[in-house]
N, C-alpha and C positions, 0 to 999 in steps of 0.2 A: 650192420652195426660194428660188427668188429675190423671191419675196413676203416671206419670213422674214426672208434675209440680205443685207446690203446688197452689191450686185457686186464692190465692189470690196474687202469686206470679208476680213481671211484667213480668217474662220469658213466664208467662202462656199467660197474658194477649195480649202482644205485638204477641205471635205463634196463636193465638185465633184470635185475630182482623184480621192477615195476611191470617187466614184459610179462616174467613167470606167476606174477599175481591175477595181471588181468585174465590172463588165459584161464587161470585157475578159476575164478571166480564164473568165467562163460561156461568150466565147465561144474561148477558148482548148480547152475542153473538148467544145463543139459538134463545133467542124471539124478536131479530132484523133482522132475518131473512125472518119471514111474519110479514113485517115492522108496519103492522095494530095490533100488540099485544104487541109493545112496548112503548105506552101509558100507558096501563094500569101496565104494571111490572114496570114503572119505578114510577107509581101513588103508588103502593103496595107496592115496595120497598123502598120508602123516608119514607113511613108512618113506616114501621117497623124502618127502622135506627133513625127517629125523637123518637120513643120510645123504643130505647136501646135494642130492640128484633133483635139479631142478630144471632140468632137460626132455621132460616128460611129454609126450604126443596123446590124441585122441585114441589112437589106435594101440599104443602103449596100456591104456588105462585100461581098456577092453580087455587086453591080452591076462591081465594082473587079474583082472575081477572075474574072469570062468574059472579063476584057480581058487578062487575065494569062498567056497559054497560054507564054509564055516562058520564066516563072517554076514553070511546071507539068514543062516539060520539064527543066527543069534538078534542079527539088527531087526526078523519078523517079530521074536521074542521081547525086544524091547516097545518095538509097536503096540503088539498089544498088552504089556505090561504100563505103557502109557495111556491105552484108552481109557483102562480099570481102573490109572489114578482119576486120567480127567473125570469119569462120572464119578467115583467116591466123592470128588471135590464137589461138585454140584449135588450131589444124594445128602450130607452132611449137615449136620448144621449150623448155622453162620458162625458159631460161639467156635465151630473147632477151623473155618476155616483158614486161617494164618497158619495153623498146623498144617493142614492137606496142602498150601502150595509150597512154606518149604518143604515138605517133603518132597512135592513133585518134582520142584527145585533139584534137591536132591539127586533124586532118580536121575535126570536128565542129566548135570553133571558126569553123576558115575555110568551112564549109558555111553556118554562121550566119549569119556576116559577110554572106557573099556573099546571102542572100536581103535581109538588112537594107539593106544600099547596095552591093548588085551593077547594072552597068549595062545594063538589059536591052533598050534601044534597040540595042545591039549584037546581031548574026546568030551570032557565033563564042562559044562557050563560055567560053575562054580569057579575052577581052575585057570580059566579063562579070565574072566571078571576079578578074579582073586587081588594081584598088585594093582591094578587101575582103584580099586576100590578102597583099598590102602591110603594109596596116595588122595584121593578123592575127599577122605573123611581125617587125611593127616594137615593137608594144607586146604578145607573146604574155604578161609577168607581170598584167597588168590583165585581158587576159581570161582566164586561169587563176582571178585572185580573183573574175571573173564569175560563170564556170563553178561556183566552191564555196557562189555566191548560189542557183543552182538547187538543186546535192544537198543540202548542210547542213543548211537549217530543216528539211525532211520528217521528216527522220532525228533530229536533238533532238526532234522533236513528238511522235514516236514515245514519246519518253522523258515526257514530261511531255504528256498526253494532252488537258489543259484546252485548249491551247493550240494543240493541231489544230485548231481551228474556224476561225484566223486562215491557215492554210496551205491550205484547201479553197478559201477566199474570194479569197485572193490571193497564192497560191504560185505562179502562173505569170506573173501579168500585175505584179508590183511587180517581178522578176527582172528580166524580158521589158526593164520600162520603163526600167531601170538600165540594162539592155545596150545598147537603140536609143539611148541618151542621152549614153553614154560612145560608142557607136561616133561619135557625130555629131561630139562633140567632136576625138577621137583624130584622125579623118580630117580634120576641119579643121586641128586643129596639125600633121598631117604637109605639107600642101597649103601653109601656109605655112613652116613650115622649109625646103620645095622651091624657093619662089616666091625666099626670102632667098639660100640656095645659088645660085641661078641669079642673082640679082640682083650678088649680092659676084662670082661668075666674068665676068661682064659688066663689072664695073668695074675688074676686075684688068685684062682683056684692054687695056679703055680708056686706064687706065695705062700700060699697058706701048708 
């Protein structure tokens, strides 16, 4: 391709971004497989997309996820912290049900969050989870319209069956790549609305 199109060209750029999605997406479907190792790829793969390396190999993603064992215990933690909602949900009774799925809702969300840009140099759970959860419960409408990025297309494609072909190729990883992209941002605009808050109490005190 880069014989073809010139690097800096958009023809190159837009064939290149489509290239690094479909891969993504086969291997979105690889390491969902033994569902226990899809924590950790989707931990390795936000952190490459968060820093614009979209050059990533099979063997690459391997190398990144035995170093992950952080990210391994934490994503078993969310597992079965989702089985305990799904039965509460079904144990319940119908009057609280709208409550147990957002919450599940919820959970799910800030489980995402937290593999996407959870801090996993941290030993304590909490610590880890801590800013993903922030953000999770500061902008919860933006990841709601995330979350209708994953279920929606599947379920129109259903309807209009031509158009399956495009949700096989890249219904998980164009989602995926919208979610790591807005988290990146969300969490930077909070970091600095903090930084300002803190800035403006500093110079109030100084005033005063």
């Amino acid at each position: 391709m880069k014989k073809i199109f010139d690097l800096e060209g958009s023809t190159y750029r837009i064939l290149s971004k489509g290239y690094m999605l479909l891969k993504l997406n086969i291997f979105f479907v690889i390491f969902s497989i033994p569902i226990v190792t899809i924590g950790p790829f989707i931990n390795s793969v936000a952190d490459r997309i968060i820093n614009n390396d979209d050059s990533f190999t099979f063997s690459d993603i391997l190398k990144e996820m035995a170093n992950r064992l952080n990210v391994l215990k934490l994503w078993i933690g969310i597992l079965v912290g989702l089985m305990l909602f799904v039965i509460l949900t079904i144990i319940l009774p119908k009057e609280y049900l709208v409550f147990s799925l957002m919450s599940l809702s919820l959970f799910m969300i800030i489980c995402i969050n937290s593999l996407i840009g959870g801090d996993f140099h941290q030993k304590q759970v909490i610590n880890i989870i801590r800013v993903p959860a922030i953000v999770s419960f500061k902008y919860i409408g933006i990841f709601c319209g995330i979350a209708l990025v994953y279920i929606v297309p599947p379920i129109l494609f259903i309807f209009v069956p031509r158009l399956l072909i495009f949700w096989f190729l890249f219904g998980f990883s164009v989602p995926f790549y919208v979610h790591v992209k807005s988290y990146e941002q969300l969490e930077g605009r909070l970091f600095v609305r903090i930084t300002e808050e803190k800035i403006n109490d500093n110079n109030m005190l100084y005033d005063k």
